[in-house]
C-alpha angles and dihedrals in degrees: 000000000000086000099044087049080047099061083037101062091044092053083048096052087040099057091037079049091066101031086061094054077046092054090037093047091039089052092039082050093048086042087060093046092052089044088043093046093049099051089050094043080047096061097044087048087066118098118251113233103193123184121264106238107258111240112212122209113248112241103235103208104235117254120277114251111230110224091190105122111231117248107259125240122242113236125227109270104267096223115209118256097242113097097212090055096058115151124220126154140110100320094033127062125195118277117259097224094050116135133197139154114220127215129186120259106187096325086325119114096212115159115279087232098081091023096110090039094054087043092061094034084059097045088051101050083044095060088048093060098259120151094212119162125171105241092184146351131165121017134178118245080244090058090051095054094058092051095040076055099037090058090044097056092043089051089054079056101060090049096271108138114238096258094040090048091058097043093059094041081049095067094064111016107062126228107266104270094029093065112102090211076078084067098053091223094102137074140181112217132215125345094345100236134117080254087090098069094074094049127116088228090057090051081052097048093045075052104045113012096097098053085067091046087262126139141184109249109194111032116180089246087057111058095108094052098040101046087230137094119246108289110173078181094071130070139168145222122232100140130265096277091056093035091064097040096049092045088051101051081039088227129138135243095268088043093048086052098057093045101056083052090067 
């Protein structure tokens, strides 16, 4: 019996032996999971710091330059300084701030400025033989405007359409405010037709006129310059100085002009 206890209670050491490395290795197991867990538990506990996501600036594309060169502007007309060369036609317009004092001339208001002028230039055409009469003068912007209407209306009459009626009234009557009749300083002699060209008074004026300081305004060669058609009935005061000169370089008003700005 002592010896059969005694296999028995090695048997039993010996399980409980090795039920006490399984406890230990099962704890030791279940130690690691808890270490393992905790460090894992641990990490997922810190916090997560995740980049912003970096904007970049858009890059604006700068404007384009436009290379296009503005259209200029057209200055005023710069008139010259001198009263008698005062420039109005259908470009110009008179000057708002233009002054005259009219006196009448046979029934005709003209600026007193050329009246004596006008007066000798008339004697003298008149001891030559010449028939010469002043048809018209000055005139108001408001005057222009009735016979600029008046020719247009005759022209409708004779079949014209209204705009082609103006266009071509408008080639020898000036736009109210671009007529020089507004200045005072020009006159139309006689009956105001291209009949007058053939006259004996208008040889004597192409002659004479300039030694009065009077011009013609609107010679034939001068139509593109001038911006109207040929009219012998109409001359123009600019003084006797400018009258000769003009008549000697054969050049008109607007070309004069441009020459004394050289």
């Amino acid at each position: 019996m002592h010896r059969e206890y005694s296999i028995m209670d090695r048997v039993g050491s010996h399980i409980e032996s090795v039920t006490r490395r399984r406890d230990a290795k099962q704890a030791l197991f279940s130690a690691f999971s808890v270490v393992a867990m905790l460090c894992v538990t641990a990490l997922l506990a810190q916090p997560h710091f995740m980049q912003e996501p970096v904007e970049v600036n858009a890059v604006t594309e700068p404007a384009p330059v436009s290379t296009a060169v503005p259209a200029a502007t057209p200055e005023p007309f710069r008139q010259n300084e001198e009263y008698d060369l005062i420039l109005v036609n259908g470009e110009v317009k008179i000057p708002g701030d233009f002054e005259l004092r009219t006196r009448v001339f046979d029934g005709v208001e003209v600026n007193t400025v050329m009246y004596d002028a006008l007066c000798r230039l008339m004697d003298a055409g008149r001891a030559d033989g010449c028939r010469l009469w002043v048809a018209s003068g000055y005139r108001s912007v408001d005057k222009q405007a009735e016979i600029l209407e008046r020719a247009v209306q005759n022209r409708i009459k004779d079949g014209m359409s209204e705009a082609d009626a103006r266009a071509d009234a408008l080639l020898t009557i000036q736009k109210p405010g671009h007529s020089e009749h507004h200045t005072g300083l020009a006159v139309d002699f006689n009956d105001v037709s291209y009949t007058f060209e053939n006259s004996f008074e208008y040889a004597w004026l192409k002659e004479n006129a300039a030694k009065y300081g009077f011009v013609e305004r609107y010679p034939a060669d001068k139509a593109e310059t001038t911006g109207i058609e040929y009219e012998p009935w109409h001359f123009r005061y600019v003084g006797e100085a400018h009258a000769k000169r003009m008549d000697k370089l054969g050049v008109c008003l607007e070309e004069y002009l441009s020459l004394l700005e050289e």
